[in-house]
VOPAGU-2260 file (C-alpha; in pm, 1 decimal, decimal comma):
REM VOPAGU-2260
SITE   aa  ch    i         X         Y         Z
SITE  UNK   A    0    7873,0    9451,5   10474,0
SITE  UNK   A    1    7971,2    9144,5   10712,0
SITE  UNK   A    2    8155,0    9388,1   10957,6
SITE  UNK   A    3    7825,9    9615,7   11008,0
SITE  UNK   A    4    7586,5    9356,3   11007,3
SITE  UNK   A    5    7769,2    9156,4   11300,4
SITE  UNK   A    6    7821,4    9538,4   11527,8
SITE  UNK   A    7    7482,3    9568,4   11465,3
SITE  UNK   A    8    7382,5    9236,0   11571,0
SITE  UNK   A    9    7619,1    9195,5   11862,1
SITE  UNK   A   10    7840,2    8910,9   11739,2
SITE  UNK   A   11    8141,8    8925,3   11911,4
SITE  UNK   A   12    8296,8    8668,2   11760,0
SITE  UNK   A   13    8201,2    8690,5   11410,7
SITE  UNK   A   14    8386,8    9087,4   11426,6
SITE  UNK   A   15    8660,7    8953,1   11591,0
SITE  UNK   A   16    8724,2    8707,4   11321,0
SITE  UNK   A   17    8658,1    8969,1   11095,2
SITE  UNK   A   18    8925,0    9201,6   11225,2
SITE  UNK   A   19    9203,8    8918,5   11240,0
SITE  UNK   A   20    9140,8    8849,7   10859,3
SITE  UNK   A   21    9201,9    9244,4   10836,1
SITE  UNK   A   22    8854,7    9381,4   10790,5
SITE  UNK   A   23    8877,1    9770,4   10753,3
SITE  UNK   A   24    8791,6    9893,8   11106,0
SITE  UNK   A   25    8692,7   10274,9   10978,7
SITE  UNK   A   26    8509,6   10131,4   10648,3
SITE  UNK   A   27    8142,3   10307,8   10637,8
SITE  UNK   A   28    7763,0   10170,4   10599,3
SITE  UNK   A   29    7464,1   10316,3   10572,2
SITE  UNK   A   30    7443,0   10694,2   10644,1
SITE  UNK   A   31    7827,2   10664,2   10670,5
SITE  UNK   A   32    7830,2   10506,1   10987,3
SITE  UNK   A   33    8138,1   10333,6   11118,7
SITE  UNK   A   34    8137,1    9965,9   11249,5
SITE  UNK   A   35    8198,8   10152,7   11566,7
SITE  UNK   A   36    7849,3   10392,8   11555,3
SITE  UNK   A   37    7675,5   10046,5   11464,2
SITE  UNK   A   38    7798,3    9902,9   11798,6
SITE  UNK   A   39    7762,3   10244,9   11996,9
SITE  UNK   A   40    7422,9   10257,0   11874,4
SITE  UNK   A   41    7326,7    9907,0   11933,2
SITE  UNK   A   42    7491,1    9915,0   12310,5
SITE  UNK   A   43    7695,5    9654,7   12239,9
SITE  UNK   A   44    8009,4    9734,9   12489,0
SITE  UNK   A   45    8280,2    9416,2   12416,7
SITE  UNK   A   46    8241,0    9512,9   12025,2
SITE  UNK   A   47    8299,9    9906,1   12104,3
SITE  UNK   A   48    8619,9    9798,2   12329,3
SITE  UNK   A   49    8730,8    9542,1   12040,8
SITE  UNK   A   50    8679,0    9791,9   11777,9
SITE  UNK   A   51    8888,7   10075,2   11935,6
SITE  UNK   A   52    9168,4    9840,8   12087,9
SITE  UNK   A   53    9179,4    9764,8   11666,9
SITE  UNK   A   54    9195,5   10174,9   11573,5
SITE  UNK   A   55    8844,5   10250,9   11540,4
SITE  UNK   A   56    8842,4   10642,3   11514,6
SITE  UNK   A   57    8633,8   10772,8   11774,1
SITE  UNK   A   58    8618,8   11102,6   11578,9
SITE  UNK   A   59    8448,2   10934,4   11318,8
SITE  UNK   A   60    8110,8   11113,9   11154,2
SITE  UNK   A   61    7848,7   10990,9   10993,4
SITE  UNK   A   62    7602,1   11183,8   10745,9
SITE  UNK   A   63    7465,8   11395,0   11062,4
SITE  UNK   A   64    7800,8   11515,4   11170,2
SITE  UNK   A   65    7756,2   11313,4   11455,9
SITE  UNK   A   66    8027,8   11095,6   11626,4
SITE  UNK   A   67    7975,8   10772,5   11799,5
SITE  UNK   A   68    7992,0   10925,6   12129,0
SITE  UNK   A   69    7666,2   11140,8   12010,1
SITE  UNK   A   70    7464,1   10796,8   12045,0
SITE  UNK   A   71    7623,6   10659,2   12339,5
SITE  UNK   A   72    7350,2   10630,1   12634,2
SITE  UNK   A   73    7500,5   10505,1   12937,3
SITE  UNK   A   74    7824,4   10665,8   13163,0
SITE  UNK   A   75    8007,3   10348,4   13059,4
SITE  UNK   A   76    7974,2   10374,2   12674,8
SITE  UNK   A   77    8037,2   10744,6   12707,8
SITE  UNK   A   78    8375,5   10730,0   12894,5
SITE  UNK   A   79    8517,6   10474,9   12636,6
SITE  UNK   A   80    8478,5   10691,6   12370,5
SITE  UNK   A   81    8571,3   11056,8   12543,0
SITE  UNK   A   82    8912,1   10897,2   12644,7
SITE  UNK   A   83    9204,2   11111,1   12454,1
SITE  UNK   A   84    9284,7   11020,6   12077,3
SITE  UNK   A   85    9565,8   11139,5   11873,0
SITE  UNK   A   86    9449,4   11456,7   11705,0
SITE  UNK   A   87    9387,8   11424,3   11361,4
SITE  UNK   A   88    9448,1   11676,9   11102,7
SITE  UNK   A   89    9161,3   11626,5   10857,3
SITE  UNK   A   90    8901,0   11349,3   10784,7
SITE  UNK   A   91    9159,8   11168,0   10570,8
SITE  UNK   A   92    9371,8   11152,6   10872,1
SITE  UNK   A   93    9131,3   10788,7   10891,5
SITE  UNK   A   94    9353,1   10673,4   10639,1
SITE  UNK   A   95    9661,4   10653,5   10793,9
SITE  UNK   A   96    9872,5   10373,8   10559,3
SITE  UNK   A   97    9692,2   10076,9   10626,9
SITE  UNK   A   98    9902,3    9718,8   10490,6
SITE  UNK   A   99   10046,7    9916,7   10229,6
SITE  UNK   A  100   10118,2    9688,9    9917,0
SITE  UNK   A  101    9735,2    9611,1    9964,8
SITE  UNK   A  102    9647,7    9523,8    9561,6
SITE  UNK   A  103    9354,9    9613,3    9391,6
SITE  UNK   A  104    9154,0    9334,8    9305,9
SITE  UNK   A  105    9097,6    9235,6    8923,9
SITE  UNK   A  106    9320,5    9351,3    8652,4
SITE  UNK   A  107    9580,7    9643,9    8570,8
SITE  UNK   A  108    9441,0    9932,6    8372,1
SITE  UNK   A  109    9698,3   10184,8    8307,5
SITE  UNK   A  110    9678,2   10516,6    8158,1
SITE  UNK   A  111    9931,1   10824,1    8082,2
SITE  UNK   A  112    9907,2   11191,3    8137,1
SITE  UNK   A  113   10082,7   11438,9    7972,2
SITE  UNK   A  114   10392,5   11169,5    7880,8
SITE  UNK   A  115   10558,4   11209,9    7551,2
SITE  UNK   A  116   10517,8   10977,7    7224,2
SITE  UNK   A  117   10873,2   10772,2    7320,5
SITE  UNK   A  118   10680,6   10749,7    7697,3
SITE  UNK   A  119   10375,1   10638,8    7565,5
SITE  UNK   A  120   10578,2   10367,2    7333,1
SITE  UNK   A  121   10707,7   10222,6    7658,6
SITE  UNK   A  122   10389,2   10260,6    7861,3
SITE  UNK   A  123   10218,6   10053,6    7579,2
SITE  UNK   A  124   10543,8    9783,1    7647,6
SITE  UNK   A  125   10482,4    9767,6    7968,8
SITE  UNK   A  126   10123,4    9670,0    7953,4
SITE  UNK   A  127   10200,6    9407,6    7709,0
SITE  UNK   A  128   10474,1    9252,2    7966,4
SITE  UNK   A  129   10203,7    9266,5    8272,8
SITE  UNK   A  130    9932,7    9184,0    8079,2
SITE  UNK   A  131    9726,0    9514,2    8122,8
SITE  UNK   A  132    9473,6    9702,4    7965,3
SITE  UNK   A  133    9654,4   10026,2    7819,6
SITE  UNK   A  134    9339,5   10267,1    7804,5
SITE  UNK   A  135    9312,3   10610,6    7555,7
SITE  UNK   A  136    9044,1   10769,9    7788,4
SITE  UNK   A  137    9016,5   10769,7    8174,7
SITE  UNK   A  138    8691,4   10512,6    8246,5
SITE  UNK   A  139    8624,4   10310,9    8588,0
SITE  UNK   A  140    8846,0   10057,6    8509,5
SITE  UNK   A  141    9167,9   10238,9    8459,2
SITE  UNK   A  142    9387,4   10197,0    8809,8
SITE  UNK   A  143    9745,9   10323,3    8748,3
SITE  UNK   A  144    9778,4   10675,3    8602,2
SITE  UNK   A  145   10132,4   10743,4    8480,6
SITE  UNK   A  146   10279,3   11109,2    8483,8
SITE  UNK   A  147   10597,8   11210,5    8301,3
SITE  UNK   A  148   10804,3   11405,5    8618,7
SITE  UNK   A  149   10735,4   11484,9    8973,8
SITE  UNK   A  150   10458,1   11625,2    9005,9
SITE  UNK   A  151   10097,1   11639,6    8914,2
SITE  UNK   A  152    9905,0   11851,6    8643,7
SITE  UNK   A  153    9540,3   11934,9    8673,5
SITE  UNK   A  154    9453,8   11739,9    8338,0
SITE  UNK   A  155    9133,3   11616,5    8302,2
SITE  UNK   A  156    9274,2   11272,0    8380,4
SITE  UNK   A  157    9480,7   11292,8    8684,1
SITE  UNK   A  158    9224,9   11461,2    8827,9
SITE  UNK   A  159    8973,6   11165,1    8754,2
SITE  UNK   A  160    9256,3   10951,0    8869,8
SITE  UNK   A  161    9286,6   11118,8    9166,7
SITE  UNK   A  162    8926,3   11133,2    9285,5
SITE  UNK   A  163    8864,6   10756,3    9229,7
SITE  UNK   A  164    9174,9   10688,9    9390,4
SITE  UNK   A  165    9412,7   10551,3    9132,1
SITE  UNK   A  166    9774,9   10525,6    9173,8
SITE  UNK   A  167    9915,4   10816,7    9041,7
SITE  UNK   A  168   10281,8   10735,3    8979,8
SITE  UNK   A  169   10597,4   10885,2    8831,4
SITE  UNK   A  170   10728,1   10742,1    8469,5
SITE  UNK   A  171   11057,9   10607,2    8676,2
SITE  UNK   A  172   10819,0   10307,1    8752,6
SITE  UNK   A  173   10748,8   10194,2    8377,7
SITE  UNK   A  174   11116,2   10251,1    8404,7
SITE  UNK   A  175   11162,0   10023,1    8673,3
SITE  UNK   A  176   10930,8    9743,7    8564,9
SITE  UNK   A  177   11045,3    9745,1    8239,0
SITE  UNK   A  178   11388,8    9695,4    8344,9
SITE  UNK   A  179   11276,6    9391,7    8603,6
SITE  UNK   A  180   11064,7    9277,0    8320,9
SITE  UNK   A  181   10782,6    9243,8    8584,3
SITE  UNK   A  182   10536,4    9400,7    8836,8
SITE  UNK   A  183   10732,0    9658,4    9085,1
SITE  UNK   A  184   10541,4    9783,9    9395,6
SITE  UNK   A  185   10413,6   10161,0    9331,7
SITE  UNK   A  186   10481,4   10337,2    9676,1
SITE  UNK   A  187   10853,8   10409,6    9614,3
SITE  UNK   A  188   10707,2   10601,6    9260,5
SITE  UNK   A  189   10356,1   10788,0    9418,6
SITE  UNK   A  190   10292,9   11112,3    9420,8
SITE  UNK   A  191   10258,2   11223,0    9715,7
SITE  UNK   A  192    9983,1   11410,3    9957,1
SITE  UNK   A  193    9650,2   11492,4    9735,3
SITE  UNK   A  194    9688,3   11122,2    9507,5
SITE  UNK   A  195    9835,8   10898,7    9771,7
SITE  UNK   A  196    9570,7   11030,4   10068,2
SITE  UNK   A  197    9270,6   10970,7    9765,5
SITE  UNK   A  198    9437,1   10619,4    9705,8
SITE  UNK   A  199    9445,2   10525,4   10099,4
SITE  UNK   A  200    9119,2   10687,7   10149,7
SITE  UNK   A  201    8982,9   10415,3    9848,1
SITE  UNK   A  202    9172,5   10132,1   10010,9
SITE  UNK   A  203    8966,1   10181,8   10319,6
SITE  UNK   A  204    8661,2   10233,1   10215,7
SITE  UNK   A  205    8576,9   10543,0   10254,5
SITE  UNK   A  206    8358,5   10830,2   10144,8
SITE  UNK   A  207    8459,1   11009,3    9849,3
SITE  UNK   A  208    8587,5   11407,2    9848,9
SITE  UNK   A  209    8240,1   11552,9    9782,6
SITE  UNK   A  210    8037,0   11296,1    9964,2
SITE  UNK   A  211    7763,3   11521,0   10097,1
SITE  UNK   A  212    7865,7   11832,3    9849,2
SITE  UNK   A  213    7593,7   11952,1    9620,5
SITE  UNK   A  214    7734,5   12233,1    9329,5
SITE  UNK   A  215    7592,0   12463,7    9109,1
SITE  UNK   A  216    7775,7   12658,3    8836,6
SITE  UNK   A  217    7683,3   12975,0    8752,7
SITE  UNK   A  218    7832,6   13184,0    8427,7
SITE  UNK   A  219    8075,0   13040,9    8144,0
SITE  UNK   A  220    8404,5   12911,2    8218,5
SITE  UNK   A  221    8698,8   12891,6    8006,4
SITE  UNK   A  222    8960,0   12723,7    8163,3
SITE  UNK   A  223    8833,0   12418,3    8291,3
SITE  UNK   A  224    8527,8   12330,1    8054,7
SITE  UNK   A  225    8167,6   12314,7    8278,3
SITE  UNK   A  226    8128,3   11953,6    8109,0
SITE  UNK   A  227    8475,8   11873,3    8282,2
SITE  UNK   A  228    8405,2   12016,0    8602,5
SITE  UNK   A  229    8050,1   11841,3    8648,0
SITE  UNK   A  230    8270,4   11480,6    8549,1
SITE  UNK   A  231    8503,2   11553,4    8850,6
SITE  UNK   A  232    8209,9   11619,8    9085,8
SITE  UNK   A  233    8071,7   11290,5    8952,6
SITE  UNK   A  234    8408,8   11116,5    8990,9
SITE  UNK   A  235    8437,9   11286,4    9357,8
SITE  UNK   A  236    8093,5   11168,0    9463,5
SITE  UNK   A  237    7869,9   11512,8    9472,0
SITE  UNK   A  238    7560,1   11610,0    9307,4
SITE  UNK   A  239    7482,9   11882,1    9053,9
SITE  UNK   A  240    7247,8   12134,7    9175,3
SITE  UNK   A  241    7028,6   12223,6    8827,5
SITE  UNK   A  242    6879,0   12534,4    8979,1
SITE  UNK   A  243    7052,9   12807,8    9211,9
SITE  UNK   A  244    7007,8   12714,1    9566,2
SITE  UNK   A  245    6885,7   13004,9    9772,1
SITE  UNK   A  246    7082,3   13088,1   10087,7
SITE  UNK   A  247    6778,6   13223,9   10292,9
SITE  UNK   A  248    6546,6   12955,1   10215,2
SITE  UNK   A  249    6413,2   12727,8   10451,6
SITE  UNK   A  250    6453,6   12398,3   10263,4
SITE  UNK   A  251    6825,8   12523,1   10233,3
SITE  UNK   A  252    6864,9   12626,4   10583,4
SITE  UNK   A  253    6698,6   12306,4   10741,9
SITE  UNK   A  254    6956,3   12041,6   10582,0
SITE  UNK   A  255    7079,0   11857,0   10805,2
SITE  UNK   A  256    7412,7   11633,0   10673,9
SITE  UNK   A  257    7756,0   11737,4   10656,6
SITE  UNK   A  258    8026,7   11708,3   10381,7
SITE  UNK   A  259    8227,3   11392,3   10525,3
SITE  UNK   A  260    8594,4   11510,1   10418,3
SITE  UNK   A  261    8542,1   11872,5   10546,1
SITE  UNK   A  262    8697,2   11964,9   10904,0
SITE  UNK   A  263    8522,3   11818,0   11161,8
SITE  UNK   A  264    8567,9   12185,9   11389,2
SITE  UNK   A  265    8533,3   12381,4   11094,2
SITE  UNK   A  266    8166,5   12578,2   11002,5
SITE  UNK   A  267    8257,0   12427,7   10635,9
SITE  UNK   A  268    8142,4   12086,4   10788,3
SITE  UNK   A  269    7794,0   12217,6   10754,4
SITE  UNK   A  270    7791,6   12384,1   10436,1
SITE  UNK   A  271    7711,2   12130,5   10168,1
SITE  UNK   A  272    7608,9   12363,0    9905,2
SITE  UNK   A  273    7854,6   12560,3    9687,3
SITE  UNK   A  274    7766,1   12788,6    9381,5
SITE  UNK   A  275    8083,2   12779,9    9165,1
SITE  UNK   A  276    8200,9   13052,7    8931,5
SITE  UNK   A  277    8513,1   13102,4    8729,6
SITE  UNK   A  278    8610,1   13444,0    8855,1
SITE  UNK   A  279    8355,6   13595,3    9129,4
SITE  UNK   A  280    8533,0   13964,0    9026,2
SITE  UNK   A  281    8235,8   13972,9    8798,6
SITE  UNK   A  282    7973,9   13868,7    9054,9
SITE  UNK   A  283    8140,9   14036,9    9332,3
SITE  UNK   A  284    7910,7   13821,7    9586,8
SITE  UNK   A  285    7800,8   14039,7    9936,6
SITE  UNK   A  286    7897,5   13762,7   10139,2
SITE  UNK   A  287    8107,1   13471,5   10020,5
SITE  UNK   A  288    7899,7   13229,8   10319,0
SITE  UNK   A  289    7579,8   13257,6   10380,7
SITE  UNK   A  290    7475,1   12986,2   10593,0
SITE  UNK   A  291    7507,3   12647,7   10444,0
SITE  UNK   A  292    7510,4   12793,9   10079,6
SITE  UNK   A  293    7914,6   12908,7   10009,6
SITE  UNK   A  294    8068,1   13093,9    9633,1
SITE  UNK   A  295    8392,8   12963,7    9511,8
SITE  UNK   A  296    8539,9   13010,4    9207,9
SITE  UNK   A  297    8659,3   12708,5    9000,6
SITE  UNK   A  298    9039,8   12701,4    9097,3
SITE  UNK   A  299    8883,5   12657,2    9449,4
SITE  UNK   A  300    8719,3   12354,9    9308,7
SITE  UNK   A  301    9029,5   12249,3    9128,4
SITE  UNK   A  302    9258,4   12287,0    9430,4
SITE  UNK   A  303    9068,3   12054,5    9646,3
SITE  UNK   A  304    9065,2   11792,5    9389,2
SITE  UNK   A  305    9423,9   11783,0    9368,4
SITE  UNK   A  306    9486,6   11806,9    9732,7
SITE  UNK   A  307    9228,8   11576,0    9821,9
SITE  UNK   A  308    9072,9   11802,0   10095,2
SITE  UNK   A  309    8781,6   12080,4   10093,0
SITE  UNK   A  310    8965,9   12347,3   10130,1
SITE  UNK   A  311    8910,0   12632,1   10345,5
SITE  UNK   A  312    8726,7   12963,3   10182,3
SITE  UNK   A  313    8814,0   13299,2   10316,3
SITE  UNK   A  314    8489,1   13537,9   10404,9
């Protein structure tokens, strides 16, 4: 990406530019480094000051867990980035609402959850007035997922919707666009918390929810299918473990990356590997954490989908 390249490089001018046309200041690179490690790293002091006087988060991590401040060599570096910053609740906390109304490039893809036949009717009328792809099946392209009430269910689709960072919206906006007979902005109609921080957290750029998570599921499960639950992980950016990982082995032990969206003070920041069951009454696990290996059972897994957070796990 332009932005990394030029805080790597040391051009001033070319990130300045780059932030005035509204480059993503928090967006990350390789290892999940932020424009503002690149420039730490690189000791490139007028790009660190231009990058925070623009939001850069100095609480940033990369795939290390380590912040920009961790690479900063000299006492000047280091007391630009210790100076106080807002305290921010969790890792999506990056994604406060940047130019909201920021559109998705390329074409509408819209898709319905749980909506009645008379919903659906109307869905498929709006997509023929905005010119839209009406899809059957979530897929990669599908951006707007429409819900019949309030809230959310965990269906198979919203929760792909959610993890890739669709808008998830309320029927009243079909409503509303059919009755404009055109394209109404979604924020007034988004669910809110778990789908709108997954949306802002796409917008920006950023890691997905299990960026750094690796899961293994153990046993049969009933409610939520295994095939499902490995198609969210997929969707959310983890890997499936094929074997067991062993808690007291060294190759376990010795990882060294963190799970991006988990709480940067938190000890879940350095587990990465999770053995998922349905109901651990049957396992009845000794310890729930041991060291970077943690059981869950599968609402776990579903709750932090639809929140859009890795939730904490009591011992």
């Amino acid at each position: 990406m332009a932005q990394h390249e030029a805080c790597n490089h040391g051009h001033l001018k070319v990130v300045e530019l780059l932030l005035q046309h509204k480059a993503l200041v928090n967006t990350t690179g390789y290892q999940n480094d932020s424009p503002l490690h690149d420039a730490v790293k690189n000791g490139h002091v007028d790009i660190v000051k231009l990058l925070l006087a623009y939001g850069a988060s100095r609480e940033a991590v990369n795939i290390f867990g380590l912040r920009p401040v961790d690479y900063a060599d000299s006492k000047n570096m280091k007391s630009l980035l210790l100076l106080p910053e807002k305290k921010e609740s969790s890792s999506t906390s990056h994604c406060s609402v940047v130019n909201t109304g920021q559109r998705r490039d390329g074409p509408l893809a819209l898709i319905g959850s749980g909506l009645s036949s008379e919903q659906q009717k109307m869905l498929s009328e709006l997509a023929a007035i905005l010119k839209a792809k009406k899809c059957a099946e979530f897929d990669s392209t599908v951006t707007h997922v429409i819900v019949p009430g309030d809230t959310v269910q965990n269906t198979l689709k919203c929760m792909l919707g959610i993890l890739s960072g669709c808008w998830i919206l309320k029927f009243e906006w079909v409503k509303a666009c059919l009755q404009s007979k055109g394209y109404e902005q979604e924020e007034k109609y988004e669910i809110p918390e778990g789908p709108q921080k997954s949306r802002l957290n796409r917008e920006q750029l950023l890691p997905k929810l299990f960026d750094g998570c690796y899961f293994y599921f153990g046993g049969t499960f009933k409610h939520h299918p295994k095939d499902n639950l490995i198609k969210l992980v997929a969707a959310g950016g983890g890997q499936i473990l094929i074997r067991k990982p062993k808690p007291d082995s060294d190759v376990t032990q010795t990882i060294n990356t963190v799970a991006y969206h988990a709480k940067p003070d938190s000890d879940q920041h350095f587990c990465t590997q999770y053995i998922i069951y349905e109901d651990l009454s049957n396992h009845r696990p000794e310890r729930v954490r041991q060291g970077k290996v943690w059981m869950a059972t599968s609402s776990w897994f579903i709750d932090c989908v639809m929140s859009f957070e890795l939730l904490p796990l009591d011992n």
